[in-house]
C-alpha positions in Angstrom: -12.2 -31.5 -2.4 -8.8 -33.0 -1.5 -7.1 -34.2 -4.2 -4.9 -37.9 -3.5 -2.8 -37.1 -6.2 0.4 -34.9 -5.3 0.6 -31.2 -6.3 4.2 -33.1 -7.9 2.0 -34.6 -10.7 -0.6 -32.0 -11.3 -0.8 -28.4 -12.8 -1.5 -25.5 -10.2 -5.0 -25.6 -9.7 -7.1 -22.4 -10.3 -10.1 -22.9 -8.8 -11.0 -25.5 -6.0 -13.5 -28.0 -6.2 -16.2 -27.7 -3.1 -17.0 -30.1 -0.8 -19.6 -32.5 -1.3 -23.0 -31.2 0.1 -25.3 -28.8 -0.7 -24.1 -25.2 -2.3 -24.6 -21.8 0.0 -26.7 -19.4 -2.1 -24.6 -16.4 -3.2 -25.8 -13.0 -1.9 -25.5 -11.4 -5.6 -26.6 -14.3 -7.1 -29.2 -13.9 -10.0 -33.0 -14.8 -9.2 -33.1 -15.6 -12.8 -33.0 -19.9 -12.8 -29.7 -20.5 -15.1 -28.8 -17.2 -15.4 -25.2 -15.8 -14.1 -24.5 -13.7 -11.0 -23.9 -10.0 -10.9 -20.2 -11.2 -9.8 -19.5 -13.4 -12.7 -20.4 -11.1 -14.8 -18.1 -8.3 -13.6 -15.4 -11.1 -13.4 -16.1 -12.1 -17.2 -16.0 -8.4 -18.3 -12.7 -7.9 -16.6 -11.4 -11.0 -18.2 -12.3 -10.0 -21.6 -11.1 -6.4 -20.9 -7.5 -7.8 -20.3 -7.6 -9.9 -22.9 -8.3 -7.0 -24.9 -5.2 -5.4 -24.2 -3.1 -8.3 -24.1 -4.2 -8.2 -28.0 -3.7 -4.4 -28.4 0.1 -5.0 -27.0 0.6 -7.9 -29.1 -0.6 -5.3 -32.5 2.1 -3.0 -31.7 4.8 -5.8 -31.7 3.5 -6.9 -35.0 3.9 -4.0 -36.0 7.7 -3.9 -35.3 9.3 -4.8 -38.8 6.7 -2.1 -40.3 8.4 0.5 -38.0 12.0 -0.3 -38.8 11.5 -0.1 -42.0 9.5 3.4 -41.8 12.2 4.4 -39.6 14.5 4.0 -42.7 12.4 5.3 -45.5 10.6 8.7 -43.8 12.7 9.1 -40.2 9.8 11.7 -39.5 7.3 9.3 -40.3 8.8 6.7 -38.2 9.4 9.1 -35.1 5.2 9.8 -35.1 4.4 5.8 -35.4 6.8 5.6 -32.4 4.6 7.8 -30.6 1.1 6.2 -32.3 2.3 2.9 -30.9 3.2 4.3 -27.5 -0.1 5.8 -27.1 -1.6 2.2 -27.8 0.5 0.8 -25.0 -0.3 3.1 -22.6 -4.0 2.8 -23.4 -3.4 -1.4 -22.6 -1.2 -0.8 -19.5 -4.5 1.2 -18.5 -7.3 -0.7 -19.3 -5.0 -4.0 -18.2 -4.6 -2.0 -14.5 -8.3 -1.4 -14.5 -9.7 -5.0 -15.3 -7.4 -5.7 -11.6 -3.7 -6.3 -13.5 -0.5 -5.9 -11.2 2.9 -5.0 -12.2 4.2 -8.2 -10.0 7.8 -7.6 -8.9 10.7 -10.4 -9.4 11.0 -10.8 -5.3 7.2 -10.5 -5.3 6.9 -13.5 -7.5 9.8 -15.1 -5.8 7.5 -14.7 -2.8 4.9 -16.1 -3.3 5.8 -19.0 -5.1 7.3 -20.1 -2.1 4.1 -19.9 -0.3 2.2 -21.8 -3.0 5.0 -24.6 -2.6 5.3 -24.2 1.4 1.5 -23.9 1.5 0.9 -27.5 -0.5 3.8 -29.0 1.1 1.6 -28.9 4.5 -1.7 -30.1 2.5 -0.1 -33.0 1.0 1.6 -33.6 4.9 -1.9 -33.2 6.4 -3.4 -35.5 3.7 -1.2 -38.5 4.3 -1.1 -38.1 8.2 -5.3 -38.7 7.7 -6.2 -42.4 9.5 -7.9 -44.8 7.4 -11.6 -43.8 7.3 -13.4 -45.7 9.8 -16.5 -48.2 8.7 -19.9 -48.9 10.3 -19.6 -52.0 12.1 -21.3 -55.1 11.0 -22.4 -56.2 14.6 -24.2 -53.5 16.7 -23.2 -53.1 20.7 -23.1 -50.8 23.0 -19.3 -50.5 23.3 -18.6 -51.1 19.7 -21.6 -48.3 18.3 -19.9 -45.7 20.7 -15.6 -46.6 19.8 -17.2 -46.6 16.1 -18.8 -42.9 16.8 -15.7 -41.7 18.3 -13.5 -43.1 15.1 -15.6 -41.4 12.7 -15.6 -37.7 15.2 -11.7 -38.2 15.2 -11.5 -38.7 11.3 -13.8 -35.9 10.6 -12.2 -33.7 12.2 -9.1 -35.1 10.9 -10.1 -34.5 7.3 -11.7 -31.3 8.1 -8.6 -29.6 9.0 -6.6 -31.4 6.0 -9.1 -30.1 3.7 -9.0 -26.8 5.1 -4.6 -26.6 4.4 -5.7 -28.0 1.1 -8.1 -24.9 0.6 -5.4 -22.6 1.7 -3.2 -24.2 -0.6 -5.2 -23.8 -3.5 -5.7 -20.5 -2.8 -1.7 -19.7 -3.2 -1.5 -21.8 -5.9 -4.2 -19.2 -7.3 -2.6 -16.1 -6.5 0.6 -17.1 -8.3 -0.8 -18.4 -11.1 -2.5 -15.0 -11.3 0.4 -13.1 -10.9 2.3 -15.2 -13.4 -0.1 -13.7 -16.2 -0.3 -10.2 -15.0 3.8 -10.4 -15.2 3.2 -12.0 -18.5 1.4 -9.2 -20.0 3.6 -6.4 -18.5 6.8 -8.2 -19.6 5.0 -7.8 -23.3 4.4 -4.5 -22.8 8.5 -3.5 -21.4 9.9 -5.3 -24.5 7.7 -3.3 -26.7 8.7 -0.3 -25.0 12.6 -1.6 -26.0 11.7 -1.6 -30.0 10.3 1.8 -29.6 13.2 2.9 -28.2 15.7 0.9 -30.7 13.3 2.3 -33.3 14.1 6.0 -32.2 17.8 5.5 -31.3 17.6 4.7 -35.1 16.3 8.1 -36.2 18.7 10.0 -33.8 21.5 8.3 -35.3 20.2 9.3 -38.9 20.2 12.9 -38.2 21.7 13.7 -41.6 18.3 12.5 -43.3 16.6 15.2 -45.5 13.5 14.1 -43.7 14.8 13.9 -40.1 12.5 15.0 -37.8 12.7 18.5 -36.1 13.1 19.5 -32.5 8.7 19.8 -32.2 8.5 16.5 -33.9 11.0 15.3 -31.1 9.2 16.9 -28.3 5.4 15.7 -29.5 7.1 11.8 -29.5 8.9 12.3 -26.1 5.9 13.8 -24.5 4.1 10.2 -25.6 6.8 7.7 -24.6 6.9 10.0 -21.6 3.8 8.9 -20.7 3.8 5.5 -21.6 6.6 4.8 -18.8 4.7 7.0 -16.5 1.7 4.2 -16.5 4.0 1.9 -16.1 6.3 3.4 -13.1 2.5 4.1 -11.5 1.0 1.1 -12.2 0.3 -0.9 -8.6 1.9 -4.0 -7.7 1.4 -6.8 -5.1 -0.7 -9.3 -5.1 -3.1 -9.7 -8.1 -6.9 -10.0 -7.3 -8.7 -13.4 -7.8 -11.8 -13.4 -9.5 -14.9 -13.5 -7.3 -16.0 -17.5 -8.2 -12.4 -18.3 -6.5 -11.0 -18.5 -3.1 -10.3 -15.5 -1.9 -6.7 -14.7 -0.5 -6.5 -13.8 3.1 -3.0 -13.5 4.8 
């Protein structure tokens, strides 16, 4: 439903409220009166799945003081929770990149933030160019009954086509608001990667540490944070995917 309050005043919608009338019946809809569709509950389990790792990223920062200070008592000790706590990234990164997560890129956001904003700019246009709704005469003729038909064909298909920008609109909005919390969670995940990598700088520069760790100790840790910025170099970008209750996005 068109909204006559400007995108200026409101959050960036999510989802977008249907048009009055009656609802189409989805095609993986449950029979079950009440009961949710096959499609909401894939959606829900990939929501809870990257909220999951979102919480197993946030662990390993929390973890960060504990690290520094192993790093300073047992070096050895500190080099294997560097590679514990990589392990647990990677094992976010990929469940995040399974539940439909995208590594959005800077110009990729840039991108399409400015279609969210172009797109609304021409639904709020649209909205304000609609003529005032035309009423039901109070004295029936001929020539009146048919002008007062022709008012209400023009509107229609007046609002029609501003609620359809507005749709579009919404749909950006979606998409970007999307890909501001899949760049959320991987911009988590990069500055985790950083302590891990102050944490072992750390160790290296401690080498004269009775309990420095030993060239297998260092190859058994690199092999790990090897990984870790493997699944994030591979993991995909672009546009992020909408759950299925939303708009979907269509170029």
């Amino acid at each position: 439903m068109i909204s006559l309050t400007t995108s200026a005043t409101q959050p960036l919608p999510f989802w977008r409220t249907p048009l009055p009338g009656p609802a189409k019946a989805s095609q993986e809809a449950s029979p079950g009166f009440g009961l949710p569709s096959l499609s909401d509950m894939r959606d829900a389990q990939k929501s809870m799945k990257k909220e999951m790792a979102a919480k197993k990223v946030q662990a390993v920062r929390e973890r960060r003081d504990a690290l520094m200070l192993m790093v300073k008592i047992d070096p050895r000790a500190g080099l294997k929770m560097t590679a514990e706590l990589a392990k647990e990234l990677k094992s976010a990164v990929k469940d995040y990149v399974e539940a439909g997560g995208r590594n959005v890129t800077d110009g990729e956001m840039a991108m399409m933030r400015r279609d969210a904003k172009d797109a609304r700019e021409v639904a709020d246009a649209a909205l304000k160019g609609l003529p005032p709704e035309p009423k039901d005469a109070e004295v029936e003729a001929p020539g009146v009954d048919a002008e007062m038909k022709r008012a209400q064909a023009a509107y229609a298909a007046a609002f029609e086509i501003a609620d359809g920008r507005d749709e579009k609109a919404d749909r950006a909005e979606a998409v970007y608001g999307a890909a501001m919390v899949d760049q959320g969670f991987f911009q988590q995940v990069k500055m985790a990667l950083g302590e891990l990598k102050e944490a072992r700088e750390k160790i290296k520069a401690d080498r004269a540490n009775p309990k420095s760790p030993d060239k297998d100790d260092w190859k058994a840790a690199d092999k790990d944070m090897a990984e870790l910025e493997k699944a994030l170099d591979f993991a995909p970008t672009g546009m992020p995917e909408l759950a299925s209750g939303g708009a979907s996005v269509k170029a």
